[in-house]
C-alpha positions in Angstrom: -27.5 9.0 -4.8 -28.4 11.1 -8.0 -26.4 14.2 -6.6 -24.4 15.2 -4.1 -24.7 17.7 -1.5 -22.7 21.0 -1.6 -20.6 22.2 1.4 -18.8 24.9 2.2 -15.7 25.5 4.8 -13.2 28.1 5.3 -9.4 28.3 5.3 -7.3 31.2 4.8 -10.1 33.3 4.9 -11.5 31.9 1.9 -14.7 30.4 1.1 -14.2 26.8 -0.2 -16.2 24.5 -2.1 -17.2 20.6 -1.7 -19.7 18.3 -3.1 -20.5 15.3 0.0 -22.0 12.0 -1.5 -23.6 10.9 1.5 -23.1 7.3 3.2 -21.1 8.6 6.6 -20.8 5.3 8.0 -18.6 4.2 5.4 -15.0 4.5 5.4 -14.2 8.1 4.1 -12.5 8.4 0.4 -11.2 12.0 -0.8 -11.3 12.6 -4.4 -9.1 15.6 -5.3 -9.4 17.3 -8.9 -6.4 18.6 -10.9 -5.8 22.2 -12.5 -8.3 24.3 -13.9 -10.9 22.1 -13.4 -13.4 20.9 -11.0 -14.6 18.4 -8.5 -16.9 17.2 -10.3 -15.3 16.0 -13.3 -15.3 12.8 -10.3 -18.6 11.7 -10.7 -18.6 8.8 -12.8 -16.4 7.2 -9.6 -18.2 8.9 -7.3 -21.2 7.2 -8.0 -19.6 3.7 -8.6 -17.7 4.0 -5.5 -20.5 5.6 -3.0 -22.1 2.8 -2.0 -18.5 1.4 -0.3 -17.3 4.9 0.7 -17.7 8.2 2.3 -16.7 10.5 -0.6 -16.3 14.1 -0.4 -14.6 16.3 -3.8 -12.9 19.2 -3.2 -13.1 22.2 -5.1 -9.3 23.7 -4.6 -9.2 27.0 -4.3 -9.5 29.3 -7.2 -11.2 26.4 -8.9 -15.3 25.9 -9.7 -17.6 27.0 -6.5 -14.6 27.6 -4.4 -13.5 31.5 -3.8 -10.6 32.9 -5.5 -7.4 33.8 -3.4 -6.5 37.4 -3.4 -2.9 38.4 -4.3 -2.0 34.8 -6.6 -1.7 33.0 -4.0 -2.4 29.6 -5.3 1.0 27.5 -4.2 0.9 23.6 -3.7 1.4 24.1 -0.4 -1.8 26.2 0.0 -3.7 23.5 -1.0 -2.1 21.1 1.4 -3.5 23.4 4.1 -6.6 23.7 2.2 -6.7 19.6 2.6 -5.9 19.7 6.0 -8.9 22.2 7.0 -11.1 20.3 4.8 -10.4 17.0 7.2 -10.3 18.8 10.4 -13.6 20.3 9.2 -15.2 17.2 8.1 -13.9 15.2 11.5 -11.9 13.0 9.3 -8.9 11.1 11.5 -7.7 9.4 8.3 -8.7 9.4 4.8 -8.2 7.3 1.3 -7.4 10.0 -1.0 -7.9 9.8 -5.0 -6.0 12.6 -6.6 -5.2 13.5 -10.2 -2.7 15.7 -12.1 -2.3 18.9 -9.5 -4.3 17.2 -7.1 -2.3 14.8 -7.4 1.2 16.4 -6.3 -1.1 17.7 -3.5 -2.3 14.3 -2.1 1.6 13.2 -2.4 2.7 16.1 -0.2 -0.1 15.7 2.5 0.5 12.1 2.6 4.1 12.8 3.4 3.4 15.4 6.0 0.8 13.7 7.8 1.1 9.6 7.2 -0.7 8.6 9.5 -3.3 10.7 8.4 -4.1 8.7 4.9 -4.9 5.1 4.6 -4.5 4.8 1.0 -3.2 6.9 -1.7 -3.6 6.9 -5.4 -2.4 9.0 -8.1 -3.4 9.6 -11.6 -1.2 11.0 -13.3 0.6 13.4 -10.8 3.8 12.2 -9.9 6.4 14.4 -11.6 9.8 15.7 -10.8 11.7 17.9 -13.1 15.0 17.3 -13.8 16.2 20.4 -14.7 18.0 22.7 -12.6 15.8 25.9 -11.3 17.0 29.5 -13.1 18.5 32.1 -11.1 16.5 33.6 -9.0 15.9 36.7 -10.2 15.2 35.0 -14.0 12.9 33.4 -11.5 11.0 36.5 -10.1 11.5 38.4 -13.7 9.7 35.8 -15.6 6.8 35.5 -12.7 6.5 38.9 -12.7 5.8 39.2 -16.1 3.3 36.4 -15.9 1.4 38.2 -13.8 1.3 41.1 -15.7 -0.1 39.3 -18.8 -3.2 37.4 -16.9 -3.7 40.9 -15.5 -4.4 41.5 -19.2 -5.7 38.5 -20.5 -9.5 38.0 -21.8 -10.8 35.1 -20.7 -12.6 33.1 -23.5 -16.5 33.2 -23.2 -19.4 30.8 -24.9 -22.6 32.0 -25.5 -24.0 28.5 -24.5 -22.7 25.6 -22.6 -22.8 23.4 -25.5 -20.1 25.9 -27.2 -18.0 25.6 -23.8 -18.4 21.3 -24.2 -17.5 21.4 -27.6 -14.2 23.2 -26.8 -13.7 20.6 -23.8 -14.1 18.0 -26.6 -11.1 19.3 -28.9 -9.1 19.3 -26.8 -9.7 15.5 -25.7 -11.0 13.7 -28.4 -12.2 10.6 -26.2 -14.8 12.6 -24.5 -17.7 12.0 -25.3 -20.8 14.1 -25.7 -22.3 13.3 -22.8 -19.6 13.9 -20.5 -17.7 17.2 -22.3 -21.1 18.5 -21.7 -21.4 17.5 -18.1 -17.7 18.9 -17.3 -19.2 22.4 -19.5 -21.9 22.5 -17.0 -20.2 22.2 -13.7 -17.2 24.2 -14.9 -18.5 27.1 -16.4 -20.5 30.4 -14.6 -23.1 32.9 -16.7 -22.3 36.6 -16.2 -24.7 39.7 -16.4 -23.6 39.5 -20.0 -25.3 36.7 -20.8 -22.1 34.8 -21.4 -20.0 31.8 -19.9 -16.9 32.0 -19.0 -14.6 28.8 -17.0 -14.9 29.2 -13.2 -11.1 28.9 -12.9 -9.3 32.0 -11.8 -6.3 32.2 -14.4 -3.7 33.2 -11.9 -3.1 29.5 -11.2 -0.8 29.2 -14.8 1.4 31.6 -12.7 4.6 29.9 -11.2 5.9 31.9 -8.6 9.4 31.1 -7.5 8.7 30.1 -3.8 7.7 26.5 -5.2 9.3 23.5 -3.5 11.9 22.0 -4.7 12.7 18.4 -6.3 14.3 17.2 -3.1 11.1 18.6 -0.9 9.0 16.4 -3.0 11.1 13.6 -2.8 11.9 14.2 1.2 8.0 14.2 1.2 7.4 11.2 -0.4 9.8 8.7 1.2 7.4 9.6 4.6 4.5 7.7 3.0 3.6 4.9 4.5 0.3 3.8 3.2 -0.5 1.4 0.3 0.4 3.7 -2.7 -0.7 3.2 -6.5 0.8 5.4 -9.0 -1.5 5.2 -12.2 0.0 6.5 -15.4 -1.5 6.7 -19.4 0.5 5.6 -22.1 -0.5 8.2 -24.1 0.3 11.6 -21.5 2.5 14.1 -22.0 3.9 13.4 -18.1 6.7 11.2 -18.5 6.3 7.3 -17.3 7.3 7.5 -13.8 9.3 4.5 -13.8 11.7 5.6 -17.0 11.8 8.4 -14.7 12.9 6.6 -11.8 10.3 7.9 -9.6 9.5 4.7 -7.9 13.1 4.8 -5.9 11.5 7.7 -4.2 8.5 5.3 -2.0 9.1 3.0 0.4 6.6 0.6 -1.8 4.3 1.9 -4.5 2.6 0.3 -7.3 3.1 1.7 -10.6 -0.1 0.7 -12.9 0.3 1.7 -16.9 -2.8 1.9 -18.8 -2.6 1.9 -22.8 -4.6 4.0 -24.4 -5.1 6.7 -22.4 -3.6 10.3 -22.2 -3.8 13.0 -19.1 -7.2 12.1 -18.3 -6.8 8.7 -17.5 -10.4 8.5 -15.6 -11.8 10.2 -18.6 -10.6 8.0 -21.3 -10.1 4.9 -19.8 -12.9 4.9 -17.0 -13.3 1.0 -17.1 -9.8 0.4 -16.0 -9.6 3.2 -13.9 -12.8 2.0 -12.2 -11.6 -1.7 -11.8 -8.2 -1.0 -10.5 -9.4 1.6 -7.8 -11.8 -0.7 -6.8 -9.3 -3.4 -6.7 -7.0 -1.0 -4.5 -9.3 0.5 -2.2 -10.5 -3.4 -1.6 -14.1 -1.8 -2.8 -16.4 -4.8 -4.1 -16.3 -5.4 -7.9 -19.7 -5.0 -9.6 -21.3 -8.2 -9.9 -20.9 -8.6 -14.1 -17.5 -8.1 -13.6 -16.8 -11.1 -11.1 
């Protein structure tokens, strides 16, 4: 399949965005983009993993084709519901889900709210606790205040092509290459009347309000998962390595996979592993030159 399909649902009273690659008899797979991007930076897997798998990539809300929430309200807990509309919608019982970075911490948290409602989890670089203790809370509301005042300010950059947008994708991760800075550029950017591009993100989401969860919510959420669970971690990320950080105490079971020579973008930099070890998880064939 050369492309996929584009769907739309609703929750919250927002429109949201999904790309559906097609194959519905297969067993369904949910791919689940991090911040400030889009869903389909997944492609690559997508179309590896379509012919073995129902996949559908959200866009989370505020993110590429999906609407923007009105009033900030972009908490991870949002996008939990958002994920559980998304299955109700799609008639999904049970799904594997793929998630990286933010979309990572948000696969975690449905997994351990609805277990029996995920068959397999895997996490690229998204499992993180901070150890620090939260600020008062008025620091708290002060300082997300004033966040909010300065993206109510803030000029969002804009391209005059989409090769200028790809070529800022690309200095900021130097393994991209060409090819795929400029696909990302494409799917991730929108033209306005003035002729120019600017990122589809809404940049509210870098706000932090203080109604977040806290470390012992995530934790209490993800001793409740009891599906087959692979952390996947790059050497090279600025995320700590989740076993130094003794995040592994916190599952009944999961895998921790480290792969060398990759930052934050593990599927990005190191798509051969990446590939190979999903496939390896999800019990997906491997491709024939690789048996």
């Amino acid at each position: 399949m050369a492309e996929p399909a584009d769907r739309f649902y609703e929750s919250q009273g927002l429109r949201l965005h999904y790309v559906d690659w097609g194959n519905e008899i297969a067993p369904p797979l949910m791919l689940v983009h991090g911040g400030l991007d889009h869903c389909r930076n997944w492609d690559a897997i997508a179309r590896e993993l379509q012919p073995h798998f129902h996949i559908m990539a959200p866009d989370l809300r505020g993110h590429g084709d999906s609407e923007w929430a009105k009033g900030s309200s972009y908490s991870l807990t949002d996008n939990v519901y958002d994920l559980t509309r998304l299955m109700r919608f799609a008639g999904l019982q049970d799904a594997a889900i793929v998630g990286h970075s933010m979309g990572g911490m948000v696969a975690l948290a449905y997994a351990g709210t609805y277990p029996e409602k995920v068959s397999r989890l895997v996490v690229l670089d998204g499992a993180f606790l901070s150890g620090s203790q939260p600020a008062p809370i008025a620091e708290q509301m002060s300082r997300w205040i004033d966040q909010l005042d300065r993206i109510s300010e803030y000029q969002p950059s804009a391209f005059r092509t989409i090769d200028e947008a790809a070529r800022r994708l690309s200095a900021r991760n130097k393994r991209l290459t060409p090819a795929l800075a400029l696909h990302l550029a494409r799917h991730g950017v929108r033209q306005g009347s003035d002729g120019l591009y600017r990122w589809k993100f809404d940049h509210y989401q870098r706000a932090r309000a203080p109604y977040r969860l806290s470390v012992d919510d995530y934790a209490a959420l993800w001793s409740r998962i009891t599906c087959p669970t692979l952390l996947m971690w790059g050497d090279e990320s600025f995320l700590p390595d989740p076993e130094a950080a003794g995040l592994l105490a916190h599952f009944k079971g999961a895998e921790l996979q480290k792969i060398a020579g990759a930052g934050h973008w593990l599927h990005h930099d190191r798509l051969d592993v990446v590939l190979a070890s999903l496939r390896r998880f999800l019990d997906a064939p491997q491709p024939a030159q690789a048996r």
